[in-house]
Structures are given as C-alpha cells and as structure tokens.
TORKE-851455 format. One record per residue: x, y, z of N, C-alpha, C in turn. Coordinates in steps of 0.05 Angstrom, whole numbers, plus 5000, padded with zeros to 4 digits. Example, Ala and Ser with C-alpha at 12.3 -4.5 7.8 and 13.67 -1.06 7.14 Angstrom:
// residues 2
526448865156524649105156526449345156525749555142527349795143525850015157
***
This chain:
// residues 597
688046259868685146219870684345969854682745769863682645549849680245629829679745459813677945479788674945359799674345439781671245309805669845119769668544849774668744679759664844549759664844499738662244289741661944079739660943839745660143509738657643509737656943329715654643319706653542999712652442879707651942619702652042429673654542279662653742229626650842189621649442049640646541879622646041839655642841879647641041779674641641439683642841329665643240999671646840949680647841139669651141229682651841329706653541199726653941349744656241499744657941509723659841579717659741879705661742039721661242369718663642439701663742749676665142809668665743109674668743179661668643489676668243679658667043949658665744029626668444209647668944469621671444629616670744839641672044969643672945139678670945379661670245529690667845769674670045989663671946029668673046289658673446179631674345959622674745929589672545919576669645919585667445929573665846189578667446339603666646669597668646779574669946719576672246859555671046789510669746559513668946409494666746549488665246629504662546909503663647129494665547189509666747519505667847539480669147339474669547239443667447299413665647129420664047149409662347459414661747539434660447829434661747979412664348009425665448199408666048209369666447949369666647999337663747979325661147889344658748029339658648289331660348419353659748659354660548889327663548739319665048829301664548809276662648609272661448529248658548809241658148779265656349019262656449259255659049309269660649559260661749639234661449389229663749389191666349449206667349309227669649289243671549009233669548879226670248549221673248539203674848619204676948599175679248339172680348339150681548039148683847859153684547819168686847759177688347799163691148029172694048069160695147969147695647959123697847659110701047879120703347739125705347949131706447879103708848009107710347999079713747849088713347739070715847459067717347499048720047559060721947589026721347359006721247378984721647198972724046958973722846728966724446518956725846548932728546658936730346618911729746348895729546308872731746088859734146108866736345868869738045968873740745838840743446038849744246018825746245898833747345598827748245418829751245358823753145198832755245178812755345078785753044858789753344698761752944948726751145228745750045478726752745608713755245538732757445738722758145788690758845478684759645518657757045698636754845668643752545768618752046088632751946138661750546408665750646598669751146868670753147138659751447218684753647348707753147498716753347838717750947958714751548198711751248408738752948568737753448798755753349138743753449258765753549558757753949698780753949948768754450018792756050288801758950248789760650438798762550548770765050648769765650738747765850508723766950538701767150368665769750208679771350428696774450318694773150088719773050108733772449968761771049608752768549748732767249458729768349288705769749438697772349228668774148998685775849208710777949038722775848838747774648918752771948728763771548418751770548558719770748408702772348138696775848268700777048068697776647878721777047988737777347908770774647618771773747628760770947468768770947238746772247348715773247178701774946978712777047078727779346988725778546718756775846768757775046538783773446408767772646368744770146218726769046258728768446528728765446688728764646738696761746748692761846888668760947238677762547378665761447658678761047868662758948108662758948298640757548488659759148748664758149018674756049128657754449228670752049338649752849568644751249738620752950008610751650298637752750488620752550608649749750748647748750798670745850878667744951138650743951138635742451428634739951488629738751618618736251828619733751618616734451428592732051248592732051078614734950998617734050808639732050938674733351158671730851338689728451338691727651308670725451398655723651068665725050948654724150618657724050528688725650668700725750468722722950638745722350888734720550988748718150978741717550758711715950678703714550388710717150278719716050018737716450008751717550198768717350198803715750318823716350328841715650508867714950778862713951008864713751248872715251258889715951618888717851738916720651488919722251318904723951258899726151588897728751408904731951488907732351558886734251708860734251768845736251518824738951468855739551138842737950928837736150898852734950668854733250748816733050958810730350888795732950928761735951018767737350918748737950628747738450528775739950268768737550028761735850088768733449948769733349878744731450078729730950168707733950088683736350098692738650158674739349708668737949598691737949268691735349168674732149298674731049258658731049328633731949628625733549608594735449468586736649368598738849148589736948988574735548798603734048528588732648618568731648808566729248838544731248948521733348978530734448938496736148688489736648518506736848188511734048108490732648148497729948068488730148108464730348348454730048438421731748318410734048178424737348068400735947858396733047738407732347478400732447328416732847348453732547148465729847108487729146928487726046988501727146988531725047048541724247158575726246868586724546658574726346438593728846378592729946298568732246358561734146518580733346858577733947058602733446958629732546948641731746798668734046568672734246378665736346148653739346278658739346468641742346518630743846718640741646898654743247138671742847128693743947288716743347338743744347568744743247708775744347988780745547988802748348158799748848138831748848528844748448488859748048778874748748858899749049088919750049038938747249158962746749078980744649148991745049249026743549339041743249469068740549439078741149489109738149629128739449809135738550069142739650299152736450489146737750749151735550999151734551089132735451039109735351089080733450889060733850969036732450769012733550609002737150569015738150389000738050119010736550089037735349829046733249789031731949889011729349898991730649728961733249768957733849698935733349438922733149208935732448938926729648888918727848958939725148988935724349078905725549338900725749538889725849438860728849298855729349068835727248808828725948798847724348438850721748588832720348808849718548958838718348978806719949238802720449268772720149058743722748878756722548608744719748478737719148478760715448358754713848468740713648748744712348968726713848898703716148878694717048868664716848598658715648328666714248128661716848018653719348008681721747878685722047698709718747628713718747618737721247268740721147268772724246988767726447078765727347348749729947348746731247358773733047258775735047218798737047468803735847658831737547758844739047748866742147698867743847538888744247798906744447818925744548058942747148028958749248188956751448218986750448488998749748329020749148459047752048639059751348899054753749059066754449039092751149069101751748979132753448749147753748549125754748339140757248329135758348559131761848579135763248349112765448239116766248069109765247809107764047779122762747439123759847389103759047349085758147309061757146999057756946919075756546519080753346499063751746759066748946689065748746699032749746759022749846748994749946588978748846528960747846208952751146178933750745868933754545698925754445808903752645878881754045998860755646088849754946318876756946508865758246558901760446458904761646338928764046598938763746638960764446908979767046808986768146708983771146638995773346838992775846748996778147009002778646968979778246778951779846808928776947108915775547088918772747318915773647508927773547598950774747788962777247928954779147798955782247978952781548028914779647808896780247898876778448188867775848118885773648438892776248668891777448648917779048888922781248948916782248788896784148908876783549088857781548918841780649068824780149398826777849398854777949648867779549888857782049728878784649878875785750038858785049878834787249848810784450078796782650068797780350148782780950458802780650488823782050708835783450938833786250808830788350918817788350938795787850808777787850878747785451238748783051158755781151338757782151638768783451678787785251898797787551988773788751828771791251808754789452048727787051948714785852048693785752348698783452398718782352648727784152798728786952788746789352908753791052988720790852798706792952948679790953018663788252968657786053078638786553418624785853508659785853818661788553998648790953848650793053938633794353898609792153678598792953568575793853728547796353688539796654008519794453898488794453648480793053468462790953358474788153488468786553408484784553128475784252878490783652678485785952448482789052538492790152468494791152188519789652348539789652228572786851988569783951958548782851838554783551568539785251608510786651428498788151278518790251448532791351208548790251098565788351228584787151078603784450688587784650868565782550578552785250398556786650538541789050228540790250128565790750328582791250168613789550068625786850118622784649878634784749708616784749678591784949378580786749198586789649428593792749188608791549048630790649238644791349128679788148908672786748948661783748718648784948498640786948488631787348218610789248048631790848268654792348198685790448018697788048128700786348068718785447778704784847768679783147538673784947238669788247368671789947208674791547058705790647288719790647118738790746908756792446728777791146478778792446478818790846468825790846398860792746198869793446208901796245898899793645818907794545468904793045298915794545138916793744948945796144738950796344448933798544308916798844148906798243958911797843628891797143338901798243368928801043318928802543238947802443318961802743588973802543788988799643749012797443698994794843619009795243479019796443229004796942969021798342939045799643109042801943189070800943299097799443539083798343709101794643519114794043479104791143309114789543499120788643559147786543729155787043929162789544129154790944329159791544389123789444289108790044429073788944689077786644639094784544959086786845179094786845239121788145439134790145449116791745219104794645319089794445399070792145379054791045489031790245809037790045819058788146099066790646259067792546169084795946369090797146379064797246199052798746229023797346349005794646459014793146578987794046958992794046989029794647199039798247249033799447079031801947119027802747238993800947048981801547188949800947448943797847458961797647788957799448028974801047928991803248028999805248138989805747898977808047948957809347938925807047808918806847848888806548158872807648188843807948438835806248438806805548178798803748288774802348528772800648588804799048788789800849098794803149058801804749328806806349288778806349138774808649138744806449218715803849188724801549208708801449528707801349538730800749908728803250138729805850018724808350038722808250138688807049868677807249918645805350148644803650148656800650368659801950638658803350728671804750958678807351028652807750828642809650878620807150958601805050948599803950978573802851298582801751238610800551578616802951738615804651748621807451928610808052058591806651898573807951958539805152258538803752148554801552458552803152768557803353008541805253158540803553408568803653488587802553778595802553968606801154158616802354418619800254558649802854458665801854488694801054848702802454908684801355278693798755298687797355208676794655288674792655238692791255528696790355548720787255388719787055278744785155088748784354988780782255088778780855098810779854838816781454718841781254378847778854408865776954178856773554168863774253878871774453878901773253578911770653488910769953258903766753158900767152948930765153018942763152838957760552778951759552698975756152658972755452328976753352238964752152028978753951818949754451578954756251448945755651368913753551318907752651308867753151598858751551728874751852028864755152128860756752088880759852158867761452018859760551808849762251568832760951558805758751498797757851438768758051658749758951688726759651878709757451908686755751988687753052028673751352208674748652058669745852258672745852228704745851998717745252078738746052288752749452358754749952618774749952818753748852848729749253048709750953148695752952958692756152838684757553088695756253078708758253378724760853288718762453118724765353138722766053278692765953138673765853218654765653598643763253698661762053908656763754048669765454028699767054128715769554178699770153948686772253988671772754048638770254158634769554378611769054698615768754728643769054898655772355048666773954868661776055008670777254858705775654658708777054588735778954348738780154298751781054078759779253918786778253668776776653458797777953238806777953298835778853048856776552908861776052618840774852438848774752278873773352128891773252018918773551698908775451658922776751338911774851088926773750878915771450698941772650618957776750608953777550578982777050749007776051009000774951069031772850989046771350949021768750789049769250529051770950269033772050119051773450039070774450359083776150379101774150519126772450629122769850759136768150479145767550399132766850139138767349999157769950009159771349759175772249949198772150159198772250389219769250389232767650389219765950369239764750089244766049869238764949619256767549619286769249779279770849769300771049999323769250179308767750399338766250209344764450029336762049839350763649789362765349489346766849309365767349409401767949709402769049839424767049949446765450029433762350129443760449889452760649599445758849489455760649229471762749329480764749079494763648949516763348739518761548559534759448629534757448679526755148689522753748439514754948229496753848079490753947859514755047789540755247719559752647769581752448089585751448259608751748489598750348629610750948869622751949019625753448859644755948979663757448789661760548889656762948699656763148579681763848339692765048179702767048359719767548359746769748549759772948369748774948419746776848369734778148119740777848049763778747809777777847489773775647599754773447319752774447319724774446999713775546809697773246949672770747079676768347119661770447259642770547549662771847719653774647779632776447509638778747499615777547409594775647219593774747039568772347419555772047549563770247799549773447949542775047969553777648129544779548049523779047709524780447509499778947519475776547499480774547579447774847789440774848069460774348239441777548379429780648339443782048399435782548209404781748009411781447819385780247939357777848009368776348129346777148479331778448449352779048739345781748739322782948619339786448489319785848409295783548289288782748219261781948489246780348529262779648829243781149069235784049099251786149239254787749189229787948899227789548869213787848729187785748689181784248749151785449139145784649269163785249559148788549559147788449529165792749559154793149539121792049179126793149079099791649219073789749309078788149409050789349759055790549839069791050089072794550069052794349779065798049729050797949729022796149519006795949458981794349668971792949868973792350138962794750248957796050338972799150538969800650388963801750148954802250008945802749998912799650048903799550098878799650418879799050538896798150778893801151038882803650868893805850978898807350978867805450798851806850728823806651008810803951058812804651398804803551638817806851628838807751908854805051988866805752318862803852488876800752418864800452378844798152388823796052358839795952058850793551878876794852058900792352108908793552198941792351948949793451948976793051749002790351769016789551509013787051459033786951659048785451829064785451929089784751769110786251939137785751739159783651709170781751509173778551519184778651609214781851599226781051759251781051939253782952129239782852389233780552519223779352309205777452469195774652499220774952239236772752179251773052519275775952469286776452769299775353009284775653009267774953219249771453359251770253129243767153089242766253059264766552979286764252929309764153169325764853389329764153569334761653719320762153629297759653689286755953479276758053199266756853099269757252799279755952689294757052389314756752269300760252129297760551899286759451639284757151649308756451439319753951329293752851589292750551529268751451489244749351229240749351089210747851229189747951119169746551149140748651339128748351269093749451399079753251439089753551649084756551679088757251759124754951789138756151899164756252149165759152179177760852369184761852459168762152289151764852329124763652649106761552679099761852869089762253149103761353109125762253319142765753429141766453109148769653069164771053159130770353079104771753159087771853449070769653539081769353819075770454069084771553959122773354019133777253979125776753729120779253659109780553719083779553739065780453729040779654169039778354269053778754549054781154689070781554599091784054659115785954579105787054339093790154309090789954319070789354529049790254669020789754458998787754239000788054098985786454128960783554288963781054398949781054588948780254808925779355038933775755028937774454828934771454838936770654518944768954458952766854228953764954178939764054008930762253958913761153698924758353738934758253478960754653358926754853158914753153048903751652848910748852888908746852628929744652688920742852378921739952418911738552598916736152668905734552848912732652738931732252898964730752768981732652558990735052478995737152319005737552379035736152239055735552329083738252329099740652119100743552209109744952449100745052509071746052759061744452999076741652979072740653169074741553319111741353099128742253149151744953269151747153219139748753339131749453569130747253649104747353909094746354089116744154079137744554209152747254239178748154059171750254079193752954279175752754269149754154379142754154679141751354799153751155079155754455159177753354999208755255039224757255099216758354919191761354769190762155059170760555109153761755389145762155649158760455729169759855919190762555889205763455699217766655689232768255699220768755569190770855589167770155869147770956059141769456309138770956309103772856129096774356209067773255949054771955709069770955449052768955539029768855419008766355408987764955138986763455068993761254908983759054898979758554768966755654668948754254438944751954438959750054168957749154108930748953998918747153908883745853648887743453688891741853508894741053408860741253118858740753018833738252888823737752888802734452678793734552708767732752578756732152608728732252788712731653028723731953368707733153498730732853798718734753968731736954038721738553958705740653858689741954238701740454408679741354678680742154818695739754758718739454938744741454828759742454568757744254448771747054548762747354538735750354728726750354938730747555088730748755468733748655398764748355288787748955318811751355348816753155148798755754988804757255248791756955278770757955518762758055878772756355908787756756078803759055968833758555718839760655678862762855738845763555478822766755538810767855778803766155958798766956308802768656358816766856288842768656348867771456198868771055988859773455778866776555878848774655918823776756038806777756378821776756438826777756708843780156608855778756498877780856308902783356318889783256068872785555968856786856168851786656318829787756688814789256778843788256848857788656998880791656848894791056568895794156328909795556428887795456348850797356438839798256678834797456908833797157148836800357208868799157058881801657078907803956968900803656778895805856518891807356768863806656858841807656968833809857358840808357438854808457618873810757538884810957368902812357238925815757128910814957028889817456948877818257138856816957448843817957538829818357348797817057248796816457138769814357128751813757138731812057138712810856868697808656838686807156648679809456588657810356808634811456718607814056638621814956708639817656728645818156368658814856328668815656038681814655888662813855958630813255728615816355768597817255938592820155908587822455688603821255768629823755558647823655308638819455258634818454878629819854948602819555058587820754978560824054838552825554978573828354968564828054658586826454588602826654318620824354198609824754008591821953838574821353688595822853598615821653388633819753468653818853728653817353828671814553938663815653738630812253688621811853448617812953208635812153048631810152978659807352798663805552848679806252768708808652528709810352468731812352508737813052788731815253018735813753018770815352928789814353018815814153268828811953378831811553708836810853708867812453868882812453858914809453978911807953958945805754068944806154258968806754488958806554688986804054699002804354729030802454739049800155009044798554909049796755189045795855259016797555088996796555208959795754948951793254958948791554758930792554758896792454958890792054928856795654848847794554678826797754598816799154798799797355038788799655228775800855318804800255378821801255598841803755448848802855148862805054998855807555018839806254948818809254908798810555238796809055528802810555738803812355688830811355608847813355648879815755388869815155198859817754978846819455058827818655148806820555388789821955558807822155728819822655888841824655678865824155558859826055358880828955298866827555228844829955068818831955228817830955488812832255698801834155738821833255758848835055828866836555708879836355368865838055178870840255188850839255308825841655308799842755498803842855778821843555948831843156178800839856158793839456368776837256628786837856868776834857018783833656968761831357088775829257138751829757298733830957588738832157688717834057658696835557438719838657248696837157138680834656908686833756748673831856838647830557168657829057328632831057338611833857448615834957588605836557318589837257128595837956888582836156808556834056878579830956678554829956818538830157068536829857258514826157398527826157398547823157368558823057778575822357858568821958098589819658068602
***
C-alpha cells in the first residue's frame, strides 16, 4: 500500500514545494503523545530502567606480581598449603585465608544479602574479617586494595553459587572495601580461562600446578581420616600429617617447569610454544618428585602405631561441595565430632567432581553433536557431514584423554599408600547408578552424584551409613533429598541422613547424626559379630595374633577388603583367620600357644 503524502508551498513568492513526513509517522507521534498524557495522569509515568552491568574490575597486572598477595579459600588447611606452594613456585605471592567460622558468619550476613547460602555468608564474611584485621595490624584501606586480591571460583546454574561474586563485590562495599579486587574462574568455562586478567595467567604451568596440589592435598587428607580412628597414641596421626604437608609444601614451592633453552628456541622458531606445551606434559608424565615426596610422607605416617580391631562404623560424607570439604563451623566440624563419636570418616576427595566435571562436558559434547551446524546432521555422504564427525571426534579425544591423564596421576600418587586412598570412582558407573533415579542430564550442585554415591558406597560394602552435608535451603541437594526417599525405599539395609547446615543448629544437628550412628554402629557389631562367628575366633584371641605380628600394627600393613564388610575390624578378623590357616594353625592351637582362653 503506498503512503499517502502532502506538499505544501515554501512561501507565497516560492514555487518550490517541500515534502512534510508520511501521515502514519505523525499518527503514531499523536498516539505517542496521547498516551504518556495519559500515563502521567495515571501516576503511570515511571523512569526508565537503568539495567545492571557487572562491574568494571581493576585489573591485576603482571607488573602487581612481585608486591600483591593473592588470597584464596576455600577447601581443606592441607589442600590450600600445597596450593600455596604451587602458586609460589609460579611467582605468585599467595596466602590461604584461615578457615571460616562463627564470626565470620556472623559478618558476612551482616554485610550481605538476606536469604543467602550458608557458604556464601561464611566465605564472604570469613574475606572481610581477614581485611579488617589487615586493617588493625596497621594497614589502611588503600594500602589493602593495592596489595591484595582475591581469587575465587564462580558459576551460572540453578543455585546461589552463581550469586557468589556479586555477593563478594556487595559486602566489600558495605565493609567500606569498596575496589578490592575480585578475580573470578569461571567453572563453567572448563579449562579455557583466557578471560582472566594477565595477572594472574591460566596457562598449563597454572593448571597441572592447580591439580597437583589437589592431588597431593587429597591423598594426604584420606591417608589422615583412615589412620586417625585407630590411632593407639592419640594426636599422633595429626603430628604427622602437619609434617607431611609441610614436605610435599616446601616440594611444591621448589618446584620449577621445563622450559625450552636459548638454543633450543633458536632452533625450534615458531614451533617453541607447542614444544614447550609437550615437554611440560611430558614432565608431568614422568617425573617423581612428587611421588618420592609422598614416599617420605608414608615413612613418617607409619611410624604411627594402631589397632585395627576396634570397632568403628565407616560414615561416607556427601552433600553439596563446601559443606563436605571444609572442616569447621560451617558443616559443624562434624568430622571431628564423627570421630569423637566412635566412627571412622570417608572423606570425598575434589578429584571426583573434577572428574564429574569433565564427565559432564562430555555427555554435552555427545548430546548436542552437530547442533552447532543445524539441526539435522548432514546425510553421510556430504563433505558437511565428515567435517561435523572430524570436530566432534576431536573434541571428544581431548576430553577423554584430559580424564585418563588426571585419573592416571591421582592413582599414581594414590598407590604410594596402598589401600588407605581408595580409587576415584567411575563417573560412568556412577552415572548408571543414578539416572534411574535421578537424570544425569541435570545441572547444579552435585547432580546425580549424590544420588549415584549413596547407592554406591552402600551396595559394595564400602559404608555402613551416608552422611549427605549441604546448605540450608540448598536447591540441588534439596532435589536430591527427595529423590533419595525412592533410593531408600528400594535399598531396604542403607542408612542415611540429610544435615542441613547454617549458623546454628549445632546440637540438633549432632543428636540427629547420633541417632543415625546408632544404627550404623549396630550394622558394624552385627558384620563383626559374623566375621567372628564365622571364623571361630575371638576379639582377645585376634589381638594376641596382632601382638605376636608387630607389623600388623603398622598403618600400611595391607589389609584385604572382603566383599560385602565395610568395617575394618571385621576385616582384619576374616585376615587373621586367613593367616592362621595359611600357617596351618587353629584357633585353638593358637589360644592354647598364646596363653589366651
């Protein structure tokens, strides 16, 4: 439809005509105007939206390295020491903050958000008590601002831990910090880390030295929990563990990466990077510092003397990822409390969800194959179609073999001492495990995993209970927890227990746990109770056998793990019972020898 137009005349002495604007843009210019007449009338009139714009970092520079301490937090004492070195040993300046507790709660829900995560308002709060006691040693606001930065790890997902930066920026301001510099790694962005300002620089010498540390922070951490509970000298196992994180710390801060030589560069030209990149992968291949580190580690935990018959009901911890790692006020140092109670605790190593992780960018990888093309794949015969089959086997092979290798160098170190560390579990198995109940497909928080491990660590004798720990109001757990009605209801001998965490509760939260460990301790009694039964032997009769064999009190005495028996006394009665009948003794030869009725 054409526009319909007017001409006017310029001037009665002009013959020259101009074209005024088409009528619909001057009906529309009425309707315009009517209406915010109208709105104004109404008290409708309101002010245009400002949106909201992340802030503009400062950013933290290389030239900052030598003067500015980066601080972190986060996960266990042992974890952020060898961290520590790891970040040293790249010219970092670095200092883990201490571990959160009650005040820092207290604080961080004083300058934050309402209806906040229960981490968020420790870790928050646990970075502004720092500075403000920075402040009191005498250094002013600017100074601080200047001299520190924070690094943290951040998300978008269903949860509040896409809230956490904000969260931080907030507070800060309220505690009149405003400026301080928070560096953020984006979880979401997998491995690739480019967006992160040069400061503090994402490369593979960062990376492999991130996930060593890990490792090594890992296994030591297991290694603890595992000989604690049998310690015959108690405070004996935390002595050594201080001194083996200071070894494998002083490993770490000694450290030094290959890098290719004058000559060498000169040779190679525009093929240094890549050769730099293979030879950095090759050292961590095959180099043994940090196995000869935790070699000496294991000579020192050894000398710890203990006494595997004592009965003790093994409590796996899950739950949402701060909540079963940090050892404090926040989860209500339950570990501690668990193991004042009489249990033995299987801590969750962060190599599983770095292996969860990379498990689920590689369900994506598989679930959205050509997609980024079309639609619809290409029928097979078209050239489209190999070039969508060449990327994604590509992408996939990378991601295959990142988990290999971090699956390799875990067990790796993990093998230094024996049974102690168990093995990663398999994320497929576990994924089989869980999606019947709950689809692997969904994000936030842990997934599947607590489902899939609640199943696993109950069925192949490895737990006698669960102990799944997570914020209070924690919307992935919580989904969870109802899925975990099902999951018991089918498993009819499992024990678990949700413990939702926050600032109080402390009590109500232990007498919960303590009525489950009841049960658990039952469990346990009941396996050794058989195991003794079954072999015709006696408690005194099998601490006579360890007596006359000192080496079977030492903590890397290798103890088989029978199928089906969680607890390590029941264990070591069905291994006694083996011995015996390999040395070709009875039990009654062996009473009657040992002076034991």
């Amino acid at each position: 439809m054409q526009q319909t137009t007017q001409v006017l005349p310029q001037s009665t002495t002009d013959s020259k005509f101009v074209q005024i604007a088409p009528l619909d843009s001057r009906l529309q210019r009425l309707v315009a105007q009517e209406r915010a007449r109208l709105e104004k009338e109404l008290g409708l009139d309101l002010p245009k939206p400002e949106h909201y714009r992340r802030p503009v970092e400062r950013p933290f520079t290389k030239k900052e390295r030598p003067h500015a301490t980066i601080l972190f937090g986060g996960l266990t004492w042992k974890h952020e020491k060898l961290i520590q070195g790891a970040l040293e040993s790249l010219g970092y300046k670095a200092e883990p903050l201490p571990t959160p507790d009650l005040r820092s709660y207290q604080i961080g829900k004083e300058y934050g958000n309402n209806g906040q995560c229960n981490p968020t308002y420790f870790t928050v709060g646990n970075l502004v008590k720092y500075l403000q006691e920075l402040e009191q040693r005498g250094l002013s606001r600017q100074e601080i601002l200047e001299r520190y930065v924070f690094f943290t790890a951040g998300a978008c997902g269903p949860c509040r831990f896409g809230m956490y930066e904000s969260e931080y920026r907030l507070a800060l301001r309220n505690a009149g910090f405003d400026g301080f510099r928070v560096l953020l790694f984006q979880q979401t962005g997998g491995l690739n880390q480019s967006d992160v300002e040069a400061g503090l620089e994402m490369n593979v010498d960062f990376f492999l030295g991130i996930l060593n540390a890990l490792n090594c922070g890992d296994v030591l951490n297991q290694v603890s929990y595992a000989i604690r509970p049998f310690e015959i000298l108690p405070g004996e196992t935390d002595r050594a563990l201080e001194e083996s994180v200071e070894m494998v710390y002083q490993v770490f801060r000694s450290r030094k990466t290959w890098r290719a030589g004058k000559r060498l560069r000169k040779f190679l030209g525009d093929w240094t990077e890549p050769a730099e990149f293979a030879g950095k992968f090759v050292q961590q291949l095959v180099s043994r510092d940090l196995v000869e580190a935790l070699e000496a580690c294991r000579e020192r935990f050894d000398r710890v003397e203990v006494d595997r018959l004592r009965l003790r009901p093994v409590v796996k911890i899950t739950g949402e990822f701060w909540a079963q790692t940090t050892e404090g006020d926040g989860n209500f140092n339950m570990f501690r409390f668990l193991e004042g109670e009489g249990a033995q605790v299987l801590v969750e190593p962060v190599g599983t969800w770095i292996t969860y992780v990379i498990h689920q960018v590689v369900q994506k990888c598989r679930d959205t194959k050509g997609l980024e093309e079309s639609a619809l794949l290409p029928p097979w015969w078209q050239p489209a179609r190999w070039r969508v089959e060449w990327r994604y086997w590509q992408k996939l092979a990378k991601l295959k073999l990142a988990e290999a290798i971090f699956r390799r160098e875990y067990h790796r170190l993990a093998r230094v001492f024996g049974g102690l560390v168990h093995a990663l579990a398999d994320q497929y198995e576990l994924q089989r495990l869980g999606h019947p109940y709950y689809n692997s497909r969904a994000g936030g928080g842990e997934g599947h995993l607590e489902v899939a491990k609640n199943i696993y660590y109950s069925t192949r004798g490895l737990a006698h209970m669960v102990l799944s720990l997570k914020p209070f109001g924690c919307m992935p757990s919580t989904q969870s927890d109802g899925v975990q009605a099902a999951v018991t209801a089918h498993f009819k001998d499992m024990i678990y227990l949700p413990i939702e965490t926050s600032g109080e509760g402390e009590i109500n939260a232990h007498s919960r746990v303590q009525m489950a460990l009841g049960e658990a301790r039952a469990k346990a009694r009941r396996e050794l109770e058989q195991a003794l039964q079954a072999t015709g032997l006696t408690l005194d009769l099998c601490r006579s056998y360890v007596d006359a064999h000192p080496e079977m009190k030492r903590p890397f005495y290798p103890l088989p793990h029978r199928d089906g028996v969680a607890g390590v006394a029941a264990n070591m009665v069905w291994h006694i019972s083996e011995r015996m009948r390999q040395q070709g003794w009875r039990s009654r030869q062996f009473a009657v020898a040992a002076g034991v009725r």
